[in-house]
C-alpha positions as CSV (number, residue, x, y, z in Angstrom):
1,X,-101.7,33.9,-0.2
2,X,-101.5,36.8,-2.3
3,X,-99.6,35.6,-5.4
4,X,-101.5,33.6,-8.3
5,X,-99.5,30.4,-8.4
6,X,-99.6,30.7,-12.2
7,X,-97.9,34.2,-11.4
8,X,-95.2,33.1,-12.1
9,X,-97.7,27.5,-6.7
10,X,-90.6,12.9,10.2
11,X,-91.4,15.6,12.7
12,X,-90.1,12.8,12.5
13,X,-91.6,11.4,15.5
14,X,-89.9,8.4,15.4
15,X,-87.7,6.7,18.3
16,X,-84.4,5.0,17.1
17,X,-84.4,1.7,17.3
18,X,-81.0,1.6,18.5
19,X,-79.1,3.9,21.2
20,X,-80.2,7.2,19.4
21,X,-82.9,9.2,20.2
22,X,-84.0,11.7,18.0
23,X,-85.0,14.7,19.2
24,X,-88.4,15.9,19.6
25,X,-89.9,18.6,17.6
26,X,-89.6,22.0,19.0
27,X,-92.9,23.0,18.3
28,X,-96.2,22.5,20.2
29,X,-98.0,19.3,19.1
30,X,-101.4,18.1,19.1
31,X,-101.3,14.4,20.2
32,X,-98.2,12.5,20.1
33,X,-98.3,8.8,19.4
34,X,-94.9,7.7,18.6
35,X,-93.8,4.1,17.0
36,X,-90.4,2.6,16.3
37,X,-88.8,0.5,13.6
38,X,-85.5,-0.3,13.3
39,X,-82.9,1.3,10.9
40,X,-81.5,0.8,7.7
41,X,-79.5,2.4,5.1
42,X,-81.7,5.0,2.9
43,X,-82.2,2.8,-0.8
44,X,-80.0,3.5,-3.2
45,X,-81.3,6.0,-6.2
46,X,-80.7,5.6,-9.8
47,X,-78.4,8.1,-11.4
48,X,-76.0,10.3,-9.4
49,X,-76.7,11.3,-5.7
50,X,-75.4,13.1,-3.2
51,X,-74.9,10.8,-0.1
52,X,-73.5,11.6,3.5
53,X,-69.6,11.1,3.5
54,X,-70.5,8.7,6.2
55,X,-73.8,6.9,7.1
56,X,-72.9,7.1,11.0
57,X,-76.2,8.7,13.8
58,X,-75.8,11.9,15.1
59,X,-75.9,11.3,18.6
60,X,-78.5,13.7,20.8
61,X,-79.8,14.3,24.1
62,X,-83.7,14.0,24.7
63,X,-84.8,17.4,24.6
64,X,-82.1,19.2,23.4
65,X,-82.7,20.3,19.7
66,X,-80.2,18.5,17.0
67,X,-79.9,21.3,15.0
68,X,-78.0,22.8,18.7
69,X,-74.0,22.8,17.0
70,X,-70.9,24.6,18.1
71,X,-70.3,25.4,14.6
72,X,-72.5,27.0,11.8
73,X,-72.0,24.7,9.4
74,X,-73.4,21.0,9.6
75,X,-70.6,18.3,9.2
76,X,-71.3,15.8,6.2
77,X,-70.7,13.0,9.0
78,X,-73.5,15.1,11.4
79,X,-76.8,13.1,10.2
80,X,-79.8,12.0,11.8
81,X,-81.2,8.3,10.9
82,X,-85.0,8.1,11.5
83,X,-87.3,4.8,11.4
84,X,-90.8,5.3,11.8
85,X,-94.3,4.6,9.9
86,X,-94.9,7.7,9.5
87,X,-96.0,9.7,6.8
88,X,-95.3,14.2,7.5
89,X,-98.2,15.7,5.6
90,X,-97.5,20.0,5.7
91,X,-100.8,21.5,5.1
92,X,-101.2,25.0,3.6
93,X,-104.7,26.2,4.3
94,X,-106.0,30.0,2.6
95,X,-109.0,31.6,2.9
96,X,-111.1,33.4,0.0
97,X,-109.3,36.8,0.4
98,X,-105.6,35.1,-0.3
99,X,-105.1,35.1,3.4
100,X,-103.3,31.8,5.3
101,X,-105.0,30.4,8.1
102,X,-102.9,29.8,11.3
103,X,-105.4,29.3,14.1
104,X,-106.7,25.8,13.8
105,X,-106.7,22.7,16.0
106,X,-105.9,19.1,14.6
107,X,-110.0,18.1,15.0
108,X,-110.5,20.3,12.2
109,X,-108.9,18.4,9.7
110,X,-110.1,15.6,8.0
111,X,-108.0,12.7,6.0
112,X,-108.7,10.3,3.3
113,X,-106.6,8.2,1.6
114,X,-107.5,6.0,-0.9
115,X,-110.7,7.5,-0.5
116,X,-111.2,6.2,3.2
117,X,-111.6,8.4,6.0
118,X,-108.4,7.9,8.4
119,X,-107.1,9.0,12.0
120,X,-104.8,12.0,12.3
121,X,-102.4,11.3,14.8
122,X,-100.5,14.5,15.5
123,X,-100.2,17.8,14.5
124,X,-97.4,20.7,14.8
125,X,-96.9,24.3,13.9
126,X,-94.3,25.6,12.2
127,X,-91.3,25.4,14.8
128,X,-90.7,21.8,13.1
129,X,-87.4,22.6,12.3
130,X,-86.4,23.0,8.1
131,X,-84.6,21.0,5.9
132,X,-84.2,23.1,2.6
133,X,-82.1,22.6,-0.1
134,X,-82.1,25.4,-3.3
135,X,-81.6,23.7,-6.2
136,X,-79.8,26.9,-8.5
137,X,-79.7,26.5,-12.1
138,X,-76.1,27.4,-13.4
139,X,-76.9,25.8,-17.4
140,X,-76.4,27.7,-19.9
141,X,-80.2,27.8,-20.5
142,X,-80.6,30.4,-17.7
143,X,-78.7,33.8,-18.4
144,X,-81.0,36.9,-18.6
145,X,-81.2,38.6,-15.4
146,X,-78.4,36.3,-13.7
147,X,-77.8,38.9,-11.1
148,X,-80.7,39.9,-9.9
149,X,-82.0,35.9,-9.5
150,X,-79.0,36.0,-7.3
151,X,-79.7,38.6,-5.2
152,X,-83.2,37.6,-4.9
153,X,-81.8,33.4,-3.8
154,X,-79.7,35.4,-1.4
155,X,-82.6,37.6,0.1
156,X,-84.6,34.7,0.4
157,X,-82.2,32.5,2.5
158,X,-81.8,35.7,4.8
159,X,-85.8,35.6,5.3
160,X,-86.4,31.7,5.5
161,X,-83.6,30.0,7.4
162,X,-83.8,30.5,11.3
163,X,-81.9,29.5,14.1
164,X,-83.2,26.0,14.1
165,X,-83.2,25.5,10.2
166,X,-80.5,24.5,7.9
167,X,-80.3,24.8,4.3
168,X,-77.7,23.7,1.2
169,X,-77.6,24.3,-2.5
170,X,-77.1,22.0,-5.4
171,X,-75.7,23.5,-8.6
172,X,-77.8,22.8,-11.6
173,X,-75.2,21.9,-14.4
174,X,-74.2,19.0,-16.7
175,X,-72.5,17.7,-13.7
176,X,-75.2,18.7,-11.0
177,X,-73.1,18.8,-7.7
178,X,-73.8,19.6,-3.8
179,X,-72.5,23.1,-4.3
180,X,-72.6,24.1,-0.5
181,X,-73.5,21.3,2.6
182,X,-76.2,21.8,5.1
183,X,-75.4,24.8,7.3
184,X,-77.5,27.4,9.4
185,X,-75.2,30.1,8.2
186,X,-76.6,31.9,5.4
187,X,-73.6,34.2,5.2
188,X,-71.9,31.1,3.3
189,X,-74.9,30.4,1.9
190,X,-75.0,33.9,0.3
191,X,-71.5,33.6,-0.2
192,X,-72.1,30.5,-2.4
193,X,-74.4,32.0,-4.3
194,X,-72.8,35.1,-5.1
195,X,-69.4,33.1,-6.5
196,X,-71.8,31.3,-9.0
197,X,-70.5,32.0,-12.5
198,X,-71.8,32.7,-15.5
199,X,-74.0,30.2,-16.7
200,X,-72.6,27.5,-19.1
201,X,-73.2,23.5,-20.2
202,X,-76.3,21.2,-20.1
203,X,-79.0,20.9,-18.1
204,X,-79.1,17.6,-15.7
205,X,-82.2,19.0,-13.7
206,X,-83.4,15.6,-13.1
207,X,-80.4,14.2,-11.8
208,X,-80.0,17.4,-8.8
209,X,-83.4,16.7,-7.7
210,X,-82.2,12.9,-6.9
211,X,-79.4,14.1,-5.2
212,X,-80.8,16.8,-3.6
213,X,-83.7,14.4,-2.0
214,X,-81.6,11.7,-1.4
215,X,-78.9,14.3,0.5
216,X,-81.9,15.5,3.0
217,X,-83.3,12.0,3.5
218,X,-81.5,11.2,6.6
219,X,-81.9,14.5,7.9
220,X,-84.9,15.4,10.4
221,X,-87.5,18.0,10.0
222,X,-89.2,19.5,7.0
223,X,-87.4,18.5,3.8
224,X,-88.1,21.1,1.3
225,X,-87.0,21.7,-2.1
226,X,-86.7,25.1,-3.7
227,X,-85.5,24.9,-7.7
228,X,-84.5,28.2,-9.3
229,X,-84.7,26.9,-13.0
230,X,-86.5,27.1,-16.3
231,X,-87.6,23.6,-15.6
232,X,-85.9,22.5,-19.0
233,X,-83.9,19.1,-18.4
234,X,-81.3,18.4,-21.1
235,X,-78.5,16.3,-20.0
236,X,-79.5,13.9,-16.8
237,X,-78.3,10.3,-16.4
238,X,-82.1,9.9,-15.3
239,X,-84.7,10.6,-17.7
240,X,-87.8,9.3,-15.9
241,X,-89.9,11.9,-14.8
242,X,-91.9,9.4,-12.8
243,X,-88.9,7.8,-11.0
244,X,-87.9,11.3,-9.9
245,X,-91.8,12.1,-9.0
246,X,-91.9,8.6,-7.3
247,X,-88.6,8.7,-5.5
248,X,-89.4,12.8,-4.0
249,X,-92.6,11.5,-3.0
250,X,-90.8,8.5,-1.2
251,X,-88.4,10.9,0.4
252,X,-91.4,12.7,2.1
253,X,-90.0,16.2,0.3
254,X,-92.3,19.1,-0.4
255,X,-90.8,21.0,-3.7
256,X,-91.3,24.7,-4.6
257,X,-90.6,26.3,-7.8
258,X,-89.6,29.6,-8.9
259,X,-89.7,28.9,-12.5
260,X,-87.1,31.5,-14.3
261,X,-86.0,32.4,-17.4
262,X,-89.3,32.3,-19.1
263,X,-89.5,35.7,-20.1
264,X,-90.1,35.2,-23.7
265,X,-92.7,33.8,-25.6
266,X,-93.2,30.1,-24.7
267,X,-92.4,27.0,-26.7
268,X,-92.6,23.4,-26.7
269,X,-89.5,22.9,-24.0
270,X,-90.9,25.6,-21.8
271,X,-94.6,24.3,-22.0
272,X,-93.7,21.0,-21.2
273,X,-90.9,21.9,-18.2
274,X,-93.8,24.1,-17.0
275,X,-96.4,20.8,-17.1
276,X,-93.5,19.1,-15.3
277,X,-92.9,21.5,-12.8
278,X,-96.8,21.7,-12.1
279,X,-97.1,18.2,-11.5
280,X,-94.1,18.2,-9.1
281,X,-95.3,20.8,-6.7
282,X,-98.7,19.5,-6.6
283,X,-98.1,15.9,-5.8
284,X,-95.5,17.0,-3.3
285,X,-97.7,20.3,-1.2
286,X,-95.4,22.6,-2.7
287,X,-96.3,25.5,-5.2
288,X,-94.8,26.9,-8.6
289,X,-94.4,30.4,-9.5
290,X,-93.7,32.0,-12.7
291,X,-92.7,35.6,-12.9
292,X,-92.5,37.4,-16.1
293,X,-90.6,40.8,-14.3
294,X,-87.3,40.5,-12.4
295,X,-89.6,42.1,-9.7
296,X,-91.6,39.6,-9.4
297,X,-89.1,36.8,-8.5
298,X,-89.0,38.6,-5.1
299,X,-92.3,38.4,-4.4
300,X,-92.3,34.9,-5.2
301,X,-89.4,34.1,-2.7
302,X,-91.2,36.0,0.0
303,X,-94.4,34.0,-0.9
304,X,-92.1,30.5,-0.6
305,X,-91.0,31.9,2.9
306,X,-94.2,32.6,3.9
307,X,-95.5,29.6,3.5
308,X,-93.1,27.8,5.0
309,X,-93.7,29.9,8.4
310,X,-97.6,29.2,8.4
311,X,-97.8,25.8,7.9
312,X,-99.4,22.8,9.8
313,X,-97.9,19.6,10.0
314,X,-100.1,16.7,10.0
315,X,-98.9,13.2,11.0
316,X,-100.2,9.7,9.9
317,X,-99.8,6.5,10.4
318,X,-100.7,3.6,7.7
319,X,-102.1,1.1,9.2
320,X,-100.6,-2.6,8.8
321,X,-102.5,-3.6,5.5
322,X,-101.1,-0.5,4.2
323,X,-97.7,-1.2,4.5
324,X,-97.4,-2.8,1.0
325,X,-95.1,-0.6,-1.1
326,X,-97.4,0.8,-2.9
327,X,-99.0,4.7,-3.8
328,X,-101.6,5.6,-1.9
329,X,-103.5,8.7,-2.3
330,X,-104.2,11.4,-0.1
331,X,-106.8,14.1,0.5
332,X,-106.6,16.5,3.1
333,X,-110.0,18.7,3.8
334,X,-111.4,21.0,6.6
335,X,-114.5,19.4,8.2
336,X,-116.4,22.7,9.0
337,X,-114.9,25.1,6.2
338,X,-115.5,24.5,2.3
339,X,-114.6,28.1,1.3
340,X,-110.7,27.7,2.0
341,X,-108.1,26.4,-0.5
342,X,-106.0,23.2,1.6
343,X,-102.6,22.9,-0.2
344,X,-100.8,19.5,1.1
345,X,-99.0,16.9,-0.7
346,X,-101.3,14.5,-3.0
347,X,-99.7,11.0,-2.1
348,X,-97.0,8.9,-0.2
349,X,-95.7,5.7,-1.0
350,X,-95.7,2.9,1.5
351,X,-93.3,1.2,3.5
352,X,-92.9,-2.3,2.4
353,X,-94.4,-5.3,5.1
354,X,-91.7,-6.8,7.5
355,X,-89.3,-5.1,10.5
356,X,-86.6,-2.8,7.8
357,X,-89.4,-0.3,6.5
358,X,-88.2,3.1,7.1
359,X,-89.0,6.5,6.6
């Protein structure tokens, strides 16, 4: 990777436990254990969320992709319910000279959580289909350079989203709000963006990453978050940084952020939304970026997009004992390289014992 990240940083291979089956990732795997547990509702979040208008399966074909539609825009009825043990882990691994690595096999890697060495099960390459929702701050905290952010959100979702991806936005505000569902058509996406008003009203930052994870949950594929913000969280319901660490983490979502509006000398609000926003993409895989030029937010974008098209996806599965609930940490290393940087998220939390865990 060529950008500082100060500059500004399942495959769901799970088999439905009832008549559903979802459908295999498109990419080339490594492996392929698969377990099953049986369904149940995504928990319920504190604060406002976005849920599905309806909690009813999409149904699929084996072997036929789900993101396959006759229309360009996902239905808010169209989701995907996955059970499975299994903890995604994308791995982002760069090489002395900035450079990402794309050519290694899933022998190479080397796990540890909670300190103890563990099994990798499978791994994929970036065909795993994406799951992205742009969370766009519209407060009235963000307002220099409002249209070139703009164009640069829209360049990005023309780079990022292909044929088998899907993206949505959420609308930072005082009233965060699903501004635009799931679709693979990033005209509307653009479209969205471009009929964003001026910015205006408080800042419930908190409560749109909620929604936003809680939204993708059901969905299969890499679920990604991109935030377009200052960081600077004013008016949310929620006001727990570690519920909304805990709860992303539990959603198995890696968040990337393209830290705006800090183009002035920092204070205590910006110092601490940058602390936040550092903590966030680390524990999650993801990366934060702060550019002080309007050039630079492109460059970031392209970085984000880049990443997503080089990564490795790593699969685990706790075993039984670990299936308490709980945090456990991970560490994700090469065995035979110690001069590369290994970007991948920093922890997962556990199903709880007995046959309703899900993923």
């Amino acid at each position: 990777m060529t950008v500082c990240l100060r500059f500004g940083n399942r495959l769901a291979s799970a088999v439905l436990a009832v008549a559903v089956i979802a459908t295999p990732l498109v990419g080339k795997g490594q492996s392929g254990r698969q377990k099953e547990s049986p369904n149940k509702k995504p928990p319920t979040r504190s604060g406002p969320v976005a849920e599905p208008q309806s909690e009813r399966p999409r149904t699929t074909t084996q072997n036929q992709p789900a993101s396959t539609k006759t229309t360009s825009e996902v239905d808010a009825n169209d989701v995907v319910k996955i059970s499975s043990t299994l903890v995604p882990i994308p791995v982002s691994v760069i090489d002395p000279r900035g450079n990402i690595i794309t050519n290694l096999r899933l022998d190479e890697f080397e796990l540890r959580v909670d300190g103890q060495q563990r099994p990798v099960t499978d791994l994929t390459r970036t065909e795993t289909p994406v799951r992205l929702v742009m969370l766009f701050d519209n407060s009235g905290s963000l307002d220099a350079e409002r249209e070139f952010e703009k164009n640069a959100a829209m360049r990005f979702f023309r780079r990022v989203v292909r044929p088998v991806d899907e993206a949505a936005i959420y609308s930072i505000e005082t009233d965060s709000r699903l501004a635009k569902p799931l679709t693979a058509n990033v005209g509307l996406l653009e479209q969205t963006i471009a009929n964003f008003g001026r910015p205006a009203g408080g800042t419930s930052l908190f409560d749109a990453i909620l929604g936003a994870a809680n939204y993708v949950r059901p969905y299969q594929g890499r679920r990604v978050l991109v935030i377009v913000s200052d960081g600077i969280e004013t008016t949310s319901n929620v006001t727990d940084f570690e519920d909304v660490l805990k709860h992303v983490l539990d959603d198995n979502c890696q968040v990337f952020v393209v830290q705006t509006g800090l183009y002035e000398s920092a204070n205590v609000r910006a110092l601490t939304a940058e602390r936040r926003m550092e903590r966030l993409t680390n524990q999650t895989g993801g990366a934060v970026f702060i550019p002080k030029t309007v050039a630079e937010l492109d460059v970031a974008f392209n970085e984000i997009a880049s990443d997503l098209a080089h990564q490795y996806i790593l699969s685990y599965y706790p075993a039984p004992e670990h299936r308490d609930g709980r945090m456990h940490v991970i560490d994700i290393a090469l065995k035979s390289r110690k001069d590369v940087r290994v970007r991948s998220r920093k922890a997962y939390y556990a199903p709880r014992p007995g046959p309703s865990a899900e993923w």
